[in-house]
N, CA, C and O atoms as a GROMACS GRO file, in nm:
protein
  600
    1UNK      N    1   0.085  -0.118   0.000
    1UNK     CA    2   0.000   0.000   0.000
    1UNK      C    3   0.089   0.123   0.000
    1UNK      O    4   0.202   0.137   0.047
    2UNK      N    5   0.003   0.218  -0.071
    2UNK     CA    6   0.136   0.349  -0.069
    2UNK      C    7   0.042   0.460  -0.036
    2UNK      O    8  -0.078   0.446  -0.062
    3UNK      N    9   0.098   0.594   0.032
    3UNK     CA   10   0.029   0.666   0.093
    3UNK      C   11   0.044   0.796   0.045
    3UNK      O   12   0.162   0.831   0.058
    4UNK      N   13  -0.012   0.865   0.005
    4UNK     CA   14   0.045   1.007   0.002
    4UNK      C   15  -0.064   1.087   0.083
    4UNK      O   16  -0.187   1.097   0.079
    5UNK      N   17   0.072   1.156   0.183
    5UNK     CA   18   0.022   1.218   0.332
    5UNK      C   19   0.011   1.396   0.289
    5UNK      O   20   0.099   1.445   0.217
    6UNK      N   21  -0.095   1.474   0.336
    6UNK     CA   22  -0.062   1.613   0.316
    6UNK      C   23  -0.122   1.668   0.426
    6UNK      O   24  -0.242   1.646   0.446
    7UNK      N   25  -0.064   1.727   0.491
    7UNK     CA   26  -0.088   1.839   0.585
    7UNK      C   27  -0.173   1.992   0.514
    7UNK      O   28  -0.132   2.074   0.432
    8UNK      N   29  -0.250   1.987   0.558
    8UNK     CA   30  -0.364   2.061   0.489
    8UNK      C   31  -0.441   2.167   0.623
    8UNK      O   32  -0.493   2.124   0.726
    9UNK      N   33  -0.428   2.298   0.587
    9UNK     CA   34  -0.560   2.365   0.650
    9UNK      C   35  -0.732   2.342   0.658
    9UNK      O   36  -0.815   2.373   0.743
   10UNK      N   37  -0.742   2.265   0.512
   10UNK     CA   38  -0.881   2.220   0.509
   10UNK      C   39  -0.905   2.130   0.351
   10UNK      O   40  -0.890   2.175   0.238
   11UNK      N   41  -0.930   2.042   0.376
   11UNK     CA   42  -0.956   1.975   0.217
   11UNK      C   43  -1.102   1.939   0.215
   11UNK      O   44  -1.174   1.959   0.313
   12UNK      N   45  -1.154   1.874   0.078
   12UNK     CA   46  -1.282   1.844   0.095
   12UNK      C   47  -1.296   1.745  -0.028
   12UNK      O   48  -1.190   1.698  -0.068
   13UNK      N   49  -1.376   1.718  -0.075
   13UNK     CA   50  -1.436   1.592  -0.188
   13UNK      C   51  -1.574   1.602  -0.245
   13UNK      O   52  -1.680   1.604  -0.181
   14UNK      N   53  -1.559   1.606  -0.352
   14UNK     CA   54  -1.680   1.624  -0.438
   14UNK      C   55  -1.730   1.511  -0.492
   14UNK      O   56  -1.645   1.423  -0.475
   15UNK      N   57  -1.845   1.458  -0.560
   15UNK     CA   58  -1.852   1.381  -0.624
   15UNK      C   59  -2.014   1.436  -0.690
   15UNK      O   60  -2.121   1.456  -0.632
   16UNK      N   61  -1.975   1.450  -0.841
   16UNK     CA   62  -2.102   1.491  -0.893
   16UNK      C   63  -2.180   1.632  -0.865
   16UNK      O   64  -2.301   1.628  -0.888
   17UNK      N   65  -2.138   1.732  -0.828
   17UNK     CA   66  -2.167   1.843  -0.772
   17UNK      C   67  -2.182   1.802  -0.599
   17UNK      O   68  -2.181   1.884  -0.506
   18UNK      N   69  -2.188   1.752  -0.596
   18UNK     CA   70  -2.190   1.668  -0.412
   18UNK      C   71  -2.089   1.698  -0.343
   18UNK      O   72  -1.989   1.655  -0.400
   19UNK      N   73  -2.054   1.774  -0.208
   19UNK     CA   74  -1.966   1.771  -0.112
   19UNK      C   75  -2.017   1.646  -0.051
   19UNK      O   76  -2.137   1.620  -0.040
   20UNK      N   77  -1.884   1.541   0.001
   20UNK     CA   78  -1.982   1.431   0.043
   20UNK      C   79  -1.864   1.420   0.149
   20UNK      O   80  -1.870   1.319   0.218
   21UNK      N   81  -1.775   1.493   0.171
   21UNK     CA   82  -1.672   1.492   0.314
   21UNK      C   83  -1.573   1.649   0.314
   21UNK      O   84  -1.534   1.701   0.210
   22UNK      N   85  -1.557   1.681   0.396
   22UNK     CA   86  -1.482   1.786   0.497
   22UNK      C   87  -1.409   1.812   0.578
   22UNK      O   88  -1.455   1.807   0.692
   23UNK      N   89  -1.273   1.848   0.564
   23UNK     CA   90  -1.248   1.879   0.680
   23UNK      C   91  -1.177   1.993   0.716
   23UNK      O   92  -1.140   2.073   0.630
   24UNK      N   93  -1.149   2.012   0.869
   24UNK     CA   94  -1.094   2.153   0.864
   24UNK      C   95  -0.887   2.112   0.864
   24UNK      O   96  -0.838   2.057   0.765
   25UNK      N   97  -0.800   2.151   0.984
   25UNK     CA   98  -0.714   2.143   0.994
   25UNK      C   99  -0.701   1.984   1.014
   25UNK      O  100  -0.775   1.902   1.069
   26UNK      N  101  -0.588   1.975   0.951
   26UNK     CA  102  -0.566   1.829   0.957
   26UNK      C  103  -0.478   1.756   0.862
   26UNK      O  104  -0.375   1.814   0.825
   27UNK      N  105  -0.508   1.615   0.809
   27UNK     CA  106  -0.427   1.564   0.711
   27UNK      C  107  -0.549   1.469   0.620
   27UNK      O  108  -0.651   1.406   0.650
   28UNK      N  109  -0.464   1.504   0.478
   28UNK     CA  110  -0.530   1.440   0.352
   28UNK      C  111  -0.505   1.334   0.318
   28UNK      O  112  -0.421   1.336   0.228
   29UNK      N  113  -0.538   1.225   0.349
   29UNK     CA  114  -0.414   1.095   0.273
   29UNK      C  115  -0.494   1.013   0.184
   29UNK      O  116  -0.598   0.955   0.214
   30UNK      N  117  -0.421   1.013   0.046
   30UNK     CA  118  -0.459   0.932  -0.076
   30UNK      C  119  -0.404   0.826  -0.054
   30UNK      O  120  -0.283   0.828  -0.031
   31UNK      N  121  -0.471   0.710  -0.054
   31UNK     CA  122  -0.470   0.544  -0.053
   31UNK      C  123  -0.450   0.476  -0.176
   31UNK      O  124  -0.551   0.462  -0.245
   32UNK      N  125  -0.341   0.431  -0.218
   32UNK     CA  126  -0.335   0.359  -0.299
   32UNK      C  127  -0.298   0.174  -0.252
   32UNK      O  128  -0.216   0.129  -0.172
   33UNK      N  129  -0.400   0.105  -0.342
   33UNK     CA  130  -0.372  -0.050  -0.230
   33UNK      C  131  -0.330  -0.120  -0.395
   33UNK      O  132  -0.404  -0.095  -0.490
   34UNK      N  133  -0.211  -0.200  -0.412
   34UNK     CA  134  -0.148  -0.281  -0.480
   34UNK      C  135  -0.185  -0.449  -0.443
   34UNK      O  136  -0.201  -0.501  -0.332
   35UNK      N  137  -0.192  -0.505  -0.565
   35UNK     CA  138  -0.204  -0.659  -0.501
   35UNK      C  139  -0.106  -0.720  -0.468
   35UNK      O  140   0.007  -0.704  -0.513
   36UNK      N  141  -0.150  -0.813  -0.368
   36UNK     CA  142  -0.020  -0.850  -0.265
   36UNK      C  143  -0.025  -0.779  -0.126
   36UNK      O  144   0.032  -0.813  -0.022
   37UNK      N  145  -0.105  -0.674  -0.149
   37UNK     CA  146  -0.105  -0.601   0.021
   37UNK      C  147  -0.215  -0.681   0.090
   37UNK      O  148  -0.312  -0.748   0.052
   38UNK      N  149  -0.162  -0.648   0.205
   38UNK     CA  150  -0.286  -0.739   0.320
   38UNK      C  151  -0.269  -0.607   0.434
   38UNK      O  152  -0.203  -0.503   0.430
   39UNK      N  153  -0.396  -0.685   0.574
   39UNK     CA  154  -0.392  -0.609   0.639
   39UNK      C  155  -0.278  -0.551   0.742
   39UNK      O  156  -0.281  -0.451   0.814
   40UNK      N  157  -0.179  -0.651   0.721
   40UNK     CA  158  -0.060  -0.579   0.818
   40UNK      C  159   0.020  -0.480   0.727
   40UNK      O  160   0.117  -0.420   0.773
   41UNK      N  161  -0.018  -0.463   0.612
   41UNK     CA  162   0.025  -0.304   0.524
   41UNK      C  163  -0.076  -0.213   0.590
   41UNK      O  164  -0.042  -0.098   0.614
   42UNK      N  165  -0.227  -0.265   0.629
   42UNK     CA  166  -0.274  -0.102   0.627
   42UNK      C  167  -0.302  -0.085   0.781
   42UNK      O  168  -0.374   0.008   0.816
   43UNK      N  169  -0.259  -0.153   0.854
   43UNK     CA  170  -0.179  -0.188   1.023
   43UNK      C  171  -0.097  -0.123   1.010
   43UNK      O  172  -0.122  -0.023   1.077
   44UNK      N  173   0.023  -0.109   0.948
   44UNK     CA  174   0.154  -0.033   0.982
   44UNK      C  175   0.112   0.130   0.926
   44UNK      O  176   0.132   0.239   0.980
   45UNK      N  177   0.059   0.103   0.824
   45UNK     CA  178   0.034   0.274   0.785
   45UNK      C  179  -0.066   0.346   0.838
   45UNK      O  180  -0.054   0.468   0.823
   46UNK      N  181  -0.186   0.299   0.909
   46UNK     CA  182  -0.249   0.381   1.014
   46UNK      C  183  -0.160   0.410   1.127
   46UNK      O  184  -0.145   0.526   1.166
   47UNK      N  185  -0.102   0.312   1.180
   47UNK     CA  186  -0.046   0.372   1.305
   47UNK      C  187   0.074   0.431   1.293
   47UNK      O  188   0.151   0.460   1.384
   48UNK      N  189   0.088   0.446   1.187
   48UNK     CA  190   0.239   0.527   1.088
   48UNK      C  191   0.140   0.669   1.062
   48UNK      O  192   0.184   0.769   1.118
   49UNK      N  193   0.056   0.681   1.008
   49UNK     CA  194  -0.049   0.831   0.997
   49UNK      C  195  -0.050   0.883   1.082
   49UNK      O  196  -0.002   0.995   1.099
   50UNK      N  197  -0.121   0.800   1.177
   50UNK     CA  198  -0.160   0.891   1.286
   50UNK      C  199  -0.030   0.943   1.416
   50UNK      O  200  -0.020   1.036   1.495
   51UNK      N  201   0.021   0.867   1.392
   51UNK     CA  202   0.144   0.935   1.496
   51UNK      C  203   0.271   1.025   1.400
   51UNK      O  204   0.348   1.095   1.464
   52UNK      N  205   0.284   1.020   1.264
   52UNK     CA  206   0.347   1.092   1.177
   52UNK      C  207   0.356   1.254   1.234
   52UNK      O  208   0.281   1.351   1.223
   53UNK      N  209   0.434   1.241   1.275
   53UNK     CA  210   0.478   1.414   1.380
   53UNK      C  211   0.490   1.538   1.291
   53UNK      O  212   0.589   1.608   1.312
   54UNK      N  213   0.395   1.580   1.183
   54UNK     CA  214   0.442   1.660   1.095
   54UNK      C  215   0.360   1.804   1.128
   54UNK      O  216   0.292   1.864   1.045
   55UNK      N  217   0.374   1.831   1.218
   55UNK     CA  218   0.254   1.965   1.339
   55UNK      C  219   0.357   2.027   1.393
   55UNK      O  220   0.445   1.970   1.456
   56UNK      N  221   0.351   2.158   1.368
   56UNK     CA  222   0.469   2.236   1.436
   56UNK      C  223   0.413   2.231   1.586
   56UNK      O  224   0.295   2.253   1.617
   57UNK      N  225   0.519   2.199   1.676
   57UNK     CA  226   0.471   2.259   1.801
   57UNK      C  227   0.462   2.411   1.890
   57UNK      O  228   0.379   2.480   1.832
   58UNK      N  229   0.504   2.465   1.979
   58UNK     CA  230   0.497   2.614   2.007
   58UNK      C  231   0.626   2.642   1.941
   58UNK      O  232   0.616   2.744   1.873
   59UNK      N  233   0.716   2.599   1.937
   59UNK     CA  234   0.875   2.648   1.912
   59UNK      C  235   0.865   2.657   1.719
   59UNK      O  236   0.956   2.707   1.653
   60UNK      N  237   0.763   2.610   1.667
   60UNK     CA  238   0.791   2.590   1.521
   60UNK      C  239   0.869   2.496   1.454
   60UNK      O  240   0.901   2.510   1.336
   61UNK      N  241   0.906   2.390   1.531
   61UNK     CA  242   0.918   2.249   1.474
   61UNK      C  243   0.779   2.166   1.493
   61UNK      O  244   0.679   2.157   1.564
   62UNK      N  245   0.862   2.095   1.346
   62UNK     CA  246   0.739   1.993   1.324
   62UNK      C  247   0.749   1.869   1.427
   62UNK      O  248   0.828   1.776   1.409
   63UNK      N  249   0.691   1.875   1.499
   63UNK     CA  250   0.728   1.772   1.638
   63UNK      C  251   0.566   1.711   1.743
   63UNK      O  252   0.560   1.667   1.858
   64UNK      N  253   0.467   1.732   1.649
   64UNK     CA  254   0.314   1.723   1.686
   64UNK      C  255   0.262   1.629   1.550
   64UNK      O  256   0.296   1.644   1.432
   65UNK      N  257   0.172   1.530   1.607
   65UNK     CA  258   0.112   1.460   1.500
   65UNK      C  259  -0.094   1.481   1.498
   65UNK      O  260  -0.154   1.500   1.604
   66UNK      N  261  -0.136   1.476   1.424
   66UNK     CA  262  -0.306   1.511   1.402
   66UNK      C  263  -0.371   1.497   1.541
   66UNK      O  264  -0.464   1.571   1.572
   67UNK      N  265  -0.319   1.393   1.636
   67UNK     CA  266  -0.365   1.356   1.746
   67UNK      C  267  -0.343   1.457   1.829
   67UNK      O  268  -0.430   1.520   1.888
   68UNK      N  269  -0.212   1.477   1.834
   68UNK     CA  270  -0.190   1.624   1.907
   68UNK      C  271  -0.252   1.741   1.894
   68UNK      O  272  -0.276   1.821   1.984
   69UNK      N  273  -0.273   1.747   1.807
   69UNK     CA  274  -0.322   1.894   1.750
   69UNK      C  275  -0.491   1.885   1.718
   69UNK      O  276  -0.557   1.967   1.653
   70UNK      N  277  -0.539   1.756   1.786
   70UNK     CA  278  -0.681   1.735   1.761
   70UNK      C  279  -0.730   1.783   1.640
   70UNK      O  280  -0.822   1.864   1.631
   71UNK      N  281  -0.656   1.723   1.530
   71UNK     CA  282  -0.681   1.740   1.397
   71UNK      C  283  -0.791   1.621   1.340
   71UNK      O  284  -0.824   1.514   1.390
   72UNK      N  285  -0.842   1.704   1.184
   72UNK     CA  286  -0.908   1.597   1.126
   72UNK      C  287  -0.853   1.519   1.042
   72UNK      O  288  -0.740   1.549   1.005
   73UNK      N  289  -0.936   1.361   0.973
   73UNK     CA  290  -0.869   1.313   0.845
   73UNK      C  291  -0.964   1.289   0.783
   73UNK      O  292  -1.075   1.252   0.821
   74UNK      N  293  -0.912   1.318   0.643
   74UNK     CA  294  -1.019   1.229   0.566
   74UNK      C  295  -0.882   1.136   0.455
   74UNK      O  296  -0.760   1.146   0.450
   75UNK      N  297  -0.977   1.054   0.385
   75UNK     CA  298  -0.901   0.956   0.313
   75UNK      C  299  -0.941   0.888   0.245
   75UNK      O  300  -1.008   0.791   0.282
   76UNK      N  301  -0.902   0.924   0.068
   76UNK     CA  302  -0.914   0.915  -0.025
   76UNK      C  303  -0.845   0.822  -0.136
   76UNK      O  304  -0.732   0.844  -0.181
   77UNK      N  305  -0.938   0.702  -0.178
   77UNK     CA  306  -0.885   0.573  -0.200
   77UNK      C  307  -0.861   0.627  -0.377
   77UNK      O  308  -0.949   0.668  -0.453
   78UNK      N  309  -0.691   0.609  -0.412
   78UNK     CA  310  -0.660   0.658  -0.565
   78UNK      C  311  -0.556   0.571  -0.592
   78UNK      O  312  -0.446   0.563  -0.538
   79UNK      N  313  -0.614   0.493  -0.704
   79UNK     CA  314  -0.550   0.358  -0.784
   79UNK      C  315  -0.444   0.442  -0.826
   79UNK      O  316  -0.348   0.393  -0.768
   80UNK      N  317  -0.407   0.529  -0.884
   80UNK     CA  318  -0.354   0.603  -0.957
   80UNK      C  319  -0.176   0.609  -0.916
   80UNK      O  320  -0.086   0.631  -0.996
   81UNK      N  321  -0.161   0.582  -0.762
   81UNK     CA  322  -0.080   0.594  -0.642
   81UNK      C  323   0.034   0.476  -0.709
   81UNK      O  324   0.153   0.501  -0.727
   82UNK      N  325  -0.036   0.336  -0.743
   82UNK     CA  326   0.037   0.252  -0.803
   82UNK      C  327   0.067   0.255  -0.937
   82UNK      O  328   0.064   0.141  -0.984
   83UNK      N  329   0.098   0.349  -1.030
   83UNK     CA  330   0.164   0.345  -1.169
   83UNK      C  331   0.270   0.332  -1.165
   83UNK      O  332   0.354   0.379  -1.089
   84UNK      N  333   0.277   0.246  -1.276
   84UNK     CA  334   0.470   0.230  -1.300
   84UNK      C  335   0.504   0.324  -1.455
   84UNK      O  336   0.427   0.317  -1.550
   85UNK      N  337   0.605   0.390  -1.456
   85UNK     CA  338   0.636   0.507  -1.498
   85UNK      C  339   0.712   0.454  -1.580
   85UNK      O  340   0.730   0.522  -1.681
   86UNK      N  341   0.801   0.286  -1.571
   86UNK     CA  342   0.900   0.256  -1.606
   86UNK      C  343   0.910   0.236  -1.774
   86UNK      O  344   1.012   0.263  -1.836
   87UNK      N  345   0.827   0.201  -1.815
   87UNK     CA  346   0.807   0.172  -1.987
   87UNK      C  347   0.752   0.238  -2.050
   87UNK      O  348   0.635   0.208  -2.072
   88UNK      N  349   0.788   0.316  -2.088
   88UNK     CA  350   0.762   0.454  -2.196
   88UNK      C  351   0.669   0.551  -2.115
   88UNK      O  352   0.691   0.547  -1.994
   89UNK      N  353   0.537   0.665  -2.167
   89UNK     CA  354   0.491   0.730  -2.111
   89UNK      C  355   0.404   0.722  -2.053
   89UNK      O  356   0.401   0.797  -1.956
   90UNK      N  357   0.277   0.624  -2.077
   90UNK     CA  358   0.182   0.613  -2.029
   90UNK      C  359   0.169   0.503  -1.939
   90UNK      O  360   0.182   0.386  -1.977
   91UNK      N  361   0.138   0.541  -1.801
   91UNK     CA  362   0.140   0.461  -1.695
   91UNK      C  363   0.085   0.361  -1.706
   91UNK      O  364  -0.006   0.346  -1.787
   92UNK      N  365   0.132   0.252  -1.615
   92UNK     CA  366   0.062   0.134  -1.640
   92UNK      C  367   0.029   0.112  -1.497
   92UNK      O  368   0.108   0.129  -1.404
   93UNK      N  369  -0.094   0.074  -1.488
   93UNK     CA  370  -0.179   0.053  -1.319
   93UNK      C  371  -0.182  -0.131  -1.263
   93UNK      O  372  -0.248  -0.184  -1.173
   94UNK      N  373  -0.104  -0.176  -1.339
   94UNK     CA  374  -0.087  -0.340  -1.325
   94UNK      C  375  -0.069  -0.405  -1.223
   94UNK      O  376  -0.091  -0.525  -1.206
   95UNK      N  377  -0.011  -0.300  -1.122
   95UNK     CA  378   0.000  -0.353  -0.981
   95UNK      C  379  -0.126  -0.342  -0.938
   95UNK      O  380  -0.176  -0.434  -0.875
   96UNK      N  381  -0.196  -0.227  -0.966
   96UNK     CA  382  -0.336  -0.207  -0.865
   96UNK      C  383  -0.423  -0.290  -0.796
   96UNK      O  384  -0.481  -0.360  -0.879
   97UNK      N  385  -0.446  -0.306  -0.723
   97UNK     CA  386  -0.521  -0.460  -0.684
   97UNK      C  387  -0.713  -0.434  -0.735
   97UNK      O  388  -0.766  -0.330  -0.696
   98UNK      N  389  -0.770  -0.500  -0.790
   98UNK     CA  390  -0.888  -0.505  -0.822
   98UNK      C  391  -0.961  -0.448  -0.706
   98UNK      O  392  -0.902  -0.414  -0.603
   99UNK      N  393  -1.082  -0.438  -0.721
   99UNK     CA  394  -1.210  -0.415  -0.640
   99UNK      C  395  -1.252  -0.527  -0.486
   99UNK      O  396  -1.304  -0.507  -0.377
  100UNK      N  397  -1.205  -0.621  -0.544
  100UNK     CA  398  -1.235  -0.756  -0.425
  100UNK      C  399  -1.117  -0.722  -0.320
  100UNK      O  400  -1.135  -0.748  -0.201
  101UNK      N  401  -0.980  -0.658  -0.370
  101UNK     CA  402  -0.948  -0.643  -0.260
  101UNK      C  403  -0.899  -0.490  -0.218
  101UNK      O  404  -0.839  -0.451  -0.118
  102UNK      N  405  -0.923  -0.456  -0.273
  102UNK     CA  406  -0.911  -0.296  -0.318
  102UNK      C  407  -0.972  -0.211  -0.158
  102UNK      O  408  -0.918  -0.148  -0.066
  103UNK      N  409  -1.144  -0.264  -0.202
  103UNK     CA  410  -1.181  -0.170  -0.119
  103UNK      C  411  -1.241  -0.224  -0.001
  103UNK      O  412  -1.313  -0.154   0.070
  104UNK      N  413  -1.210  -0.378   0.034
  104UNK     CA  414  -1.197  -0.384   0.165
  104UNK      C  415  -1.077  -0.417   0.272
  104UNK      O  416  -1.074  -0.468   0.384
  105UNK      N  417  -0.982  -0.366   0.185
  105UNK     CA  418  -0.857  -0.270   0.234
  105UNK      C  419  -0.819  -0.118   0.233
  105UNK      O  420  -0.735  -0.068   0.308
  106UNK      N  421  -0.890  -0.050   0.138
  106UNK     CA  422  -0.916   0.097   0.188
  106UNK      C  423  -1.009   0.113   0.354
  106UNK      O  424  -0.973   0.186   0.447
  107UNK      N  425  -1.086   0.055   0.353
  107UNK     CA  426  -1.190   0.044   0.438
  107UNK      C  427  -1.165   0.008   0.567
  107UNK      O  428  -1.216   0.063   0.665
  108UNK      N  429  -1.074  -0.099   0.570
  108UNK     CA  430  -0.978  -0.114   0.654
  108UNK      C  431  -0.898  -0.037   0.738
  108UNK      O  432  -0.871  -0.029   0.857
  109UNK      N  433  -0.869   0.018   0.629
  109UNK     CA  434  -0.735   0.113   0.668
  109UNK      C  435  -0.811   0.210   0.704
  109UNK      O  436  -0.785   0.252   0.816
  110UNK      N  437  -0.885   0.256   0.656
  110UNK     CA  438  -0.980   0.391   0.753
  110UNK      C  439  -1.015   0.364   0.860
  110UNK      O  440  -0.975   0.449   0.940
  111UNK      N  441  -1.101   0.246   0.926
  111UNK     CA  442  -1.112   0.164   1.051
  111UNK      C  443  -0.980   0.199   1.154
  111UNK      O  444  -0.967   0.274   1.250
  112UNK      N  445  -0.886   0.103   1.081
  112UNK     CA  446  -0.752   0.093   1.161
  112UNK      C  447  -0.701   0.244   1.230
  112UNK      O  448  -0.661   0.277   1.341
  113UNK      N  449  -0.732   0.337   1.067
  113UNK     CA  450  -0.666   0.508   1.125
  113UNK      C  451  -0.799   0.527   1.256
  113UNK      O  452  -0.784   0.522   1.378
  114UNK      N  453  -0.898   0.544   1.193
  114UNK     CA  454  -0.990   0.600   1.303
  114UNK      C  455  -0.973   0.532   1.445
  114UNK      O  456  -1.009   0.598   1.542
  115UNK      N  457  -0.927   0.415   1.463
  115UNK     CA  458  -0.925   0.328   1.591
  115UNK      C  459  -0.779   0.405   1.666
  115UNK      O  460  -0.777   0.437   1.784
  116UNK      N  461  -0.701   0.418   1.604
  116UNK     CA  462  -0.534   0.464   1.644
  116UNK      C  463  -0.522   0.599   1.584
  116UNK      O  464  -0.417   0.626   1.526
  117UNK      N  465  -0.622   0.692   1.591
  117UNK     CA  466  -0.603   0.799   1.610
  117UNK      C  467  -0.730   0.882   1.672
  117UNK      O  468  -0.737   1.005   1.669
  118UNK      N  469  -0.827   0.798   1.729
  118UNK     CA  470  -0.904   0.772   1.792
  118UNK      C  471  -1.035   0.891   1.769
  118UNK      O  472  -1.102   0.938   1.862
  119UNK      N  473  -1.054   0.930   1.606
  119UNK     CA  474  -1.122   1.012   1.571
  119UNK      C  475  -1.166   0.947   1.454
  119UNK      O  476  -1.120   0.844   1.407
  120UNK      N  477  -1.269   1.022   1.406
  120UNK     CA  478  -1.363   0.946   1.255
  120UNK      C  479  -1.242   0.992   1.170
  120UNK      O  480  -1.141   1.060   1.194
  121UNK      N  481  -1.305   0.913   1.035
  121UNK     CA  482  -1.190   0.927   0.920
  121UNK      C  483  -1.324   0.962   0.810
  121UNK      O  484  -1.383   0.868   0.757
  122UNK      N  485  -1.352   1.066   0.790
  122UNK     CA  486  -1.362   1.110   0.629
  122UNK      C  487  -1.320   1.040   0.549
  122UNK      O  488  -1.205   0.996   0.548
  123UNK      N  489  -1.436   1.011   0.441
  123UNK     CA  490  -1.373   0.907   0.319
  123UNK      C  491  -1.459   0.973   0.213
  123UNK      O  492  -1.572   1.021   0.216
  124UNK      N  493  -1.348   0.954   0.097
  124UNK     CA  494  -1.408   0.959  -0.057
  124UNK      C  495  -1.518   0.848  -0.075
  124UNK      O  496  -1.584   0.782   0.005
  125UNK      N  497  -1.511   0.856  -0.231
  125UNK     CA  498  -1.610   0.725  -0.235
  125UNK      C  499  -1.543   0.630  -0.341
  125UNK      O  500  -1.504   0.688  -0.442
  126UNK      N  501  -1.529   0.524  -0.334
  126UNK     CA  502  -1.435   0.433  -0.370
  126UNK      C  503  -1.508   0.400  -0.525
  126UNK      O  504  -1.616   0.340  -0.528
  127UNK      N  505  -1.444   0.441  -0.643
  127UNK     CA  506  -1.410   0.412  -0.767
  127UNK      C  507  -1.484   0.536  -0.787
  127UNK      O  508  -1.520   0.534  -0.904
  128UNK      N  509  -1.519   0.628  -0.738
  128UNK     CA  510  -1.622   0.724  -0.829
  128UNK      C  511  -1.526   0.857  -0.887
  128UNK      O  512  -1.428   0.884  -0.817
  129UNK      N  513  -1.548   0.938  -1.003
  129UNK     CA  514  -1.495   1.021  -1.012
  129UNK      C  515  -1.454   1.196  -0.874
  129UNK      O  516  -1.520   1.299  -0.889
  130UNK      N  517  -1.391   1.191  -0.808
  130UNK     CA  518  -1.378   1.265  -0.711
  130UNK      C  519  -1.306   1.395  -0.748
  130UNK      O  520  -1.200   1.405  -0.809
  131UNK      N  521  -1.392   1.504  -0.696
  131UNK     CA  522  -1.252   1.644  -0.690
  131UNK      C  523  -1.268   1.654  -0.566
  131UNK      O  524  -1.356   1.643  -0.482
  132UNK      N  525  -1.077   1.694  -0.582
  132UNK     CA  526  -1.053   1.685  -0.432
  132UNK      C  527  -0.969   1.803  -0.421
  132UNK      O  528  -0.859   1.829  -0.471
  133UNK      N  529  -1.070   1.889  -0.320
  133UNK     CA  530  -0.976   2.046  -0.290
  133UNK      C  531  -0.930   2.029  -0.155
  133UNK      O  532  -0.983   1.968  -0.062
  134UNK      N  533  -0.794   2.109  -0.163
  134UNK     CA  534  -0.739   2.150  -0.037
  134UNK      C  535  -0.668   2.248  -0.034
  134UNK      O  536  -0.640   2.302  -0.141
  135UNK      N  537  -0.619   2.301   0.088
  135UNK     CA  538  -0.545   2.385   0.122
  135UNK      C  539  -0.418   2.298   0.179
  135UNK      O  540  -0.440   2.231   0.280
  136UNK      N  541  -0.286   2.296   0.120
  136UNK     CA  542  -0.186   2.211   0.195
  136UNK      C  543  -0.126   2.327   0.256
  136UNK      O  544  -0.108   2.442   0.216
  137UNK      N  545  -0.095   2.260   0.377
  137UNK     CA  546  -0.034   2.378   0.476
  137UNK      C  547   0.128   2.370   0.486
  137UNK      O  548   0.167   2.283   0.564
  138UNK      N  549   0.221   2.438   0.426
  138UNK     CA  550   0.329   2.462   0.449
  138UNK      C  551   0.435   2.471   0.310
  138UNK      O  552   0.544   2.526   0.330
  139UNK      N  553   0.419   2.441   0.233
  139UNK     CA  554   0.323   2.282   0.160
  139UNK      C  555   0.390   2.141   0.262
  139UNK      O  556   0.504   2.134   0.310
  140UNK      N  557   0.324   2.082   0.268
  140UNK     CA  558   0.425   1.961   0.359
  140UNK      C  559   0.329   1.813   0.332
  140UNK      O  560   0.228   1.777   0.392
  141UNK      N  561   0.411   1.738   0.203
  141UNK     CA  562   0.347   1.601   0.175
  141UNK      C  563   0.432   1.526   0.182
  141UNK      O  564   0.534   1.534   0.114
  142UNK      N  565   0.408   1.444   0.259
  142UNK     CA  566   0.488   1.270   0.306
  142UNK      C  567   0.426   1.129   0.179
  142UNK      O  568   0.312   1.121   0.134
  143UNK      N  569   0.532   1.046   0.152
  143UNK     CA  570   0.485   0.987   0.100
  143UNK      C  571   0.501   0.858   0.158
  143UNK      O  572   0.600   0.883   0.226
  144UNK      N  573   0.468   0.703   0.187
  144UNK     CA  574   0.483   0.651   0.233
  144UNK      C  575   0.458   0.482   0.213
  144UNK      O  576   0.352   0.435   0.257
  145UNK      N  577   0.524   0.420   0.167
  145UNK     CA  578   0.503   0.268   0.107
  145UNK      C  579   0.510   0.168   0.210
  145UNK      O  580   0.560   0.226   0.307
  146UNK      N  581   0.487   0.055   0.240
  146UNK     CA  582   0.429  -0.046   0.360
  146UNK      C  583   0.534  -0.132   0.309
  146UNK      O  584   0.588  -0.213   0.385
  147UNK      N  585   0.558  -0.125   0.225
  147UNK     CA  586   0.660  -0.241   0.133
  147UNK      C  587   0.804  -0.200   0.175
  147UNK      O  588   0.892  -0.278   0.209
  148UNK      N  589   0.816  -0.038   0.166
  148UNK     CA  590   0.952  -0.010   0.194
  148UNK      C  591   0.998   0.014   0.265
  148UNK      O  592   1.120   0.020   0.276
  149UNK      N  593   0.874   0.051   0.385
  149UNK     CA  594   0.888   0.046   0.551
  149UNK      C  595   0.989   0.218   0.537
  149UNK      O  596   1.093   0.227   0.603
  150UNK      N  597   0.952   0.316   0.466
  150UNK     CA  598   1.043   0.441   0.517
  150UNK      C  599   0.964   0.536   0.469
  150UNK      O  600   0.994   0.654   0.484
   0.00000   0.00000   0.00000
């Protein structure tokens, strides 16, 4: 599973003229799930999210994580996360893991964050066309693979 983390003043999700999630200060994280992942990938990356220290504290280091700062999440499941870039231009999504396991490992992993960071998790809606606005704060985006453990 691969993550891309953003520290955000406020993001949100559309679908179809539809706001269908919100949030204010907090973090954005796009879910991408590859086949071959299981749940001890989206085990290590919730409790890798939610304690991810990327919150300035009073001094202006980043040394506070969403929990600290009684922040929100939401989290947004994007196949897109797994392209391989490697053979000419147009990406190829071959790793992506299908629907059967796709999205009851996104789902998962929202569970897992909301349990170990002990707040709801905002979610997109899984395969639908989504716009997704935010405000990234600093700019400051983490990216984060279960596979590569860094």
């Amino acid at each position: 599973m691969r993550l891309v983390i953003q520290r955000v003043s406020e993001a949100s999700v559309t679908v179809e003229g539809e706001r269908i999630a919100s949030i204010g200060r907090g973090l954005l994280i796009l879910v991408g799930v590859e086949n071959g992942d299981t749940e001890q990938d989206a085990s290590w990356l919730a409790a890798k999210a939610a304690a991810l220290r990327i919150f300035d504290d009073e001094d202006g280091v980043m040394n506070r994580s969403v929990v600290d700062i009684d922040g929100e999440l939401i989290a947004v499941s994007q196949f897109t996360l797994t392209a391989s870039t490697r053979k000419g231009n147009r990406p190829s999504y071959i790793r992506a893991a299908g629907h059967g396991l796709a999205i009851p490992l996104y789902e998962r992993f929202c569970q897992l964050l909301s349990e170990a960071s002990g707040r709801p998790v905002r979610q997109g809606r899984f395969g639908a066309d989504m716009k997704v606005g935010l405000i990234n704060d600093g700019p400051v985006t983490i990216i984060i693979d279960s596979k590569l453990k860094e």
